[in-house]
N, C-alpha and C positions, 0 to 999 in steps of 0.2 A: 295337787297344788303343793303340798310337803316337799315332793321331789323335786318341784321347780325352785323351790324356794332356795331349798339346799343346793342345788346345784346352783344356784346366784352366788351363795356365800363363797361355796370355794371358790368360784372362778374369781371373788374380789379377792379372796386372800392370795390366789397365784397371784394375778395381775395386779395387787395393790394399786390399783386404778377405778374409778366407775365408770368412764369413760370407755376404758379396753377392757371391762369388765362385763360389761355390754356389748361391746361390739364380738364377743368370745361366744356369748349364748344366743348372738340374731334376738338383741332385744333392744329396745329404746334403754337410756339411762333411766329415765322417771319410774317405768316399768320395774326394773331392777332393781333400783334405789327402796319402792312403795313394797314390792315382795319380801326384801331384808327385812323392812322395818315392820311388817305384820309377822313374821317369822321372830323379831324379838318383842311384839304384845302377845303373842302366842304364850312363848317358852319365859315371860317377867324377866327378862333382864337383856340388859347391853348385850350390841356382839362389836359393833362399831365404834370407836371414838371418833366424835365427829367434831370437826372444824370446819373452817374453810375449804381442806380437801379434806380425802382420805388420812388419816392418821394411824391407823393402824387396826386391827381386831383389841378388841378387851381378853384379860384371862378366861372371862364366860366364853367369848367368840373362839379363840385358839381353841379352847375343849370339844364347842360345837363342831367344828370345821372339822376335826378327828373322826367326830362320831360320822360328820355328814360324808365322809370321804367314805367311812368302812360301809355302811348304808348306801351308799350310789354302786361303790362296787359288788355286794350283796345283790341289790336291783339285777345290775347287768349281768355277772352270774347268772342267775334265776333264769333271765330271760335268754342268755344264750344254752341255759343246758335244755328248757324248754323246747326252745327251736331245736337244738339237735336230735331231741327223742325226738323232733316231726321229720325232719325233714334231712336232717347227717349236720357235720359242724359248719358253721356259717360264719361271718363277720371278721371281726379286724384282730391280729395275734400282737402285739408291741412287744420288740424286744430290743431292748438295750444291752451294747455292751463297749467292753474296753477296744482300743483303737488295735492295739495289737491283736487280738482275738477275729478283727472281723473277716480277716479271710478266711477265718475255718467255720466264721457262722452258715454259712449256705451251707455246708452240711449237713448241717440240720435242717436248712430249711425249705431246702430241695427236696428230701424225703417224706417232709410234712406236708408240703402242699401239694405232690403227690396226692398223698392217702387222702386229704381235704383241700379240694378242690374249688370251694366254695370258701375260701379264709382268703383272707389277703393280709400280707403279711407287711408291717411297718417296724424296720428297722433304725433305730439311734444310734450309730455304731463311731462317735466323737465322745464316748461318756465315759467319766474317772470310776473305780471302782464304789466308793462312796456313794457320787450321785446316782449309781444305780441301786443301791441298797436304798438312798433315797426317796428314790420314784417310785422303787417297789411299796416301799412303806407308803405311801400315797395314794396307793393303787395307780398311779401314773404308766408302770409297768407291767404286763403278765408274765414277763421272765427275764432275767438277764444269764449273759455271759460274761466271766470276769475273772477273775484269780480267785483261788480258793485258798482266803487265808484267816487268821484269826478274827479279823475283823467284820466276821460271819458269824454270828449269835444262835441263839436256839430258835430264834424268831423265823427264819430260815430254812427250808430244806433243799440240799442240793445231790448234782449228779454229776461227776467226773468226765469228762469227753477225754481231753487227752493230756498231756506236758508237752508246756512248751521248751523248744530249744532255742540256741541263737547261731545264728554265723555271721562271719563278717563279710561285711558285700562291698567289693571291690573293681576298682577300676580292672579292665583285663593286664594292662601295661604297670599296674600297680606291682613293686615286688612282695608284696605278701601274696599273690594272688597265685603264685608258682607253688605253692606251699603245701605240704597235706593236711596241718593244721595252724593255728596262731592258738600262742598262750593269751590270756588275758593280760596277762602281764606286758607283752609286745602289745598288743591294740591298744594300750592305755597314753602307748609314746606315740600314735599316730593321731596326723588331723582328723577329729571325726566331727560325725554330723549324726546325732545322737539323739530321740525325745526328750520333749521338755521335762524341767524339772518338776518335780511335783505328780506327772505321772508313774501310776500304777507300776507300770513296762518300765519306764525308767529307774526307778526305785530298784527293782529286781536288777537292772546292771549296776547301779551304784555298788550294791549289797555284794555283787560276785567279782567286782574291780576290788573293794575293801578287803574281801576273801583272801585275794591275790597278792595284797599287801601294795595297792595302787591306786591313787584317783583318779578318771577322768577329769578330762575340760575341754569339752567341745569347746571345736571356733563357731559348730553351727546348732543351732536348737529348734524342734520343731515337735508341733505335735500330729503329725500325719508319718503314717511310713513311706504314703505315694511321694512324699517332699526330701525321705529319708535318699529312696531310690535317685530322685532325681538331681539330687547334689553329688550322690556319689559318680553318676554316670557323667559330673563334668569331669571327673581326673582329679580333684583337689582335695576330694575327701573320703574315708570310710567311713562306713557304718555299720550297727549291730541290728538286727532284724531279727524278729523271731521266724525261723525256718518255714513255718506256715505258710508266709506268704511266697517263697518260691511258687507254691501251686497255684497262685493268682497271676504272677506276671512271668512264669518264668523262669530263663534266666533272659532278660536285654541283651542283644547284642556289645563285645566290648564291658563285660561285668563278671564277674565269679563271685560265689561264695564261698569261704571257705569256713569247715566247723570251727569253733571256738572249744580249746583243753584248758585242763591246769588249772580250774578245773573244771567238768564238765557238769553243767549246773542244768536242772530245768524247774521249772513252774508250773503245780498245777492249775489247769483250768477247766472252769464246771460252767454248767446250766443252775443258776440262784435263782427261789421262786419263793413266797412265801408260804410260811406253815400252815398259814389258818386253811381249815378246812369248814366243807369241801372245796371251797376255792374255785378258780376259774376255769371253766370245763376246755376251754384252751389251753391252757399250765399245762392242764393234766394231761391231754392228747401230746401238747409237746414234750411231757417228761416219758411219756412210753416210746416215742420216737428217738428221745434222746438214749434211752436206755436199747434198743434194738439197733444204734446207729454206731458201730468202732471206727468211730474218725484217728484213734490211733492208729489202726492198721493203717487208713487211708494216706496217713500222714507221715509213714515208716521212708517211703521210699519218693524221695522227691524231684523232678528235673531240675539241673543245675547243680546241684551239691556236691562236692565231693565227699564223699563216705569217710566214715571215723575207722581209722587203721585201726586191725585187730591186737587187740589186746594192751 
């Protein structure tokens, strides 16, 4: 009953609803509602501020809701490392990551579900660096991909896959496109069509435009690369893509890449899971995958690219 109950609480506190609070756990509202509220005669105090609707958790509820989250993930742990000494690894892997990153996530996750075959693997791959530190902390997630940057705590432990680079992806009749490289400095005077602000990926070319002693100003902004590709392939604009995704789509017909100098900048990127141990017996299978997987190699030699002249 404890773990029904708690498990009512968070889903009001995601849902800040009773309504979609209910309808989240396959239960009537009343049911839901009657569970909270023996759950705070239990534990003497508020978790609720109650009105008319929902108003929010108390101080008491926000603490609960902490404890009930690390407690639910503890449960399913348990029970999935359980199942795997019966029977090998089972059940759902979540992994979230940055939008730029997601085409090099099958890397990993091609290898993994291989080895477990029995996992099904549920991918978020529209999430800003943050809200996957987010989610982690919620147990919402069993692992992310994302940039590995200081905004990564002790809280924390990660594994390095690869650096990302960028090129500029151009129309073929584009004259940069004849080119063996572009400074950053020349891609800053072109029409682009660039991520939105405020992402992760974006932030990293802010940062290597400013390097450059240049701003961008896209005329377009987006947050998908599929959207990045498909503005550039009318003829009216370029764009900067992190190299990765050449292995997804390509090159299109009619498009080149060409490296981005001047300089040549990359970003690392990891697999982000949390410290606490022993933690989710999936984490763990995907951080040994991750750690036996050199998506750098994989990712040395790309179709489409033109290669960075020597020296």
């Amino acid at each position: 009953m404890l773990f029904r109950q708690l498990e009512y609480l968070v889903a009001l506190s995601r849902e800040r609803h009773f309504a979609r609070a209910a309808q989240s756990c396959y239960v009537s509202q009343p049911a839901l509602s009657e569970a909270i509220r023996k759950l705070e005669e239990e534990l003497d105090v508020p978790l609720i501020r109650r009105g008319r609707k929902y108003e929010g958790l108390t101080p008491e509820g926000e603490r609960v809701v902490l404890w009930a989250q690390r407690i639910l993930a503890d449960r399913d742990a348990l029970t999935s490392e359980v199942q795997a000494l019966r029977t090998g690894l089972s059940g759902e892997l979540r992994i979230g990551c940055v939008p730029t990153a997601s085409a090099a996530v099958a890397l990993l996750v091609e290898p993994f579900c291989a080895a477990h075959p029995l996992v099904d693997a549920r991918i978020a791959s529209d999430l800003r660096s943050r809200d996957i530190l987010g989610r982690l902390e919620n147990f919402e997630l069993d692992a992310g991909v994302t940039y590995l940057s200081e905004d990564i705590t002790d809280q924390f432990r990660t594994v390095p896959l690869y650096r990302e680079r960028y090129v500029l992806l151009t129309a073929a009749a584009h004259p940069a496109a004849a080119s063996a490289t572009v400074s950053w400095a020349a891609a800053a005077g072109l029409p682009l069509c660039l991520l939105s602000t405020g992402m992760q990926g974006r932030r990293v070319l802010d940062e290597v435009f400013a390097e450059a002693g240049f701003r961008a100003a896209p005329q377009v902004e987006t947050d998908s690369i599929a959207s990045v590709y498909a503005h550039v392939r009318t003829g009216r604009w370029a764009g900067i893509v992190p190299r990765a995704w050449l292995r997804v789509f390509d090159m299109p017909p009619g498009m080149r890449a060409v490296p981005l100098v001047d300089p040549v900048r990359t970003a690392p990127i990891g697999l982000v899971l949390t410290a606490r141990e022993p933690g989710s017996v999936l984490a763990r299978a995907l951080t040994d995958v991750a750690r036996r997987t050199d998506m750098a190699a994989t990712l040395e030699h790309l179709p489409g690219e033109r290669p960075l002249p020597e020296g």
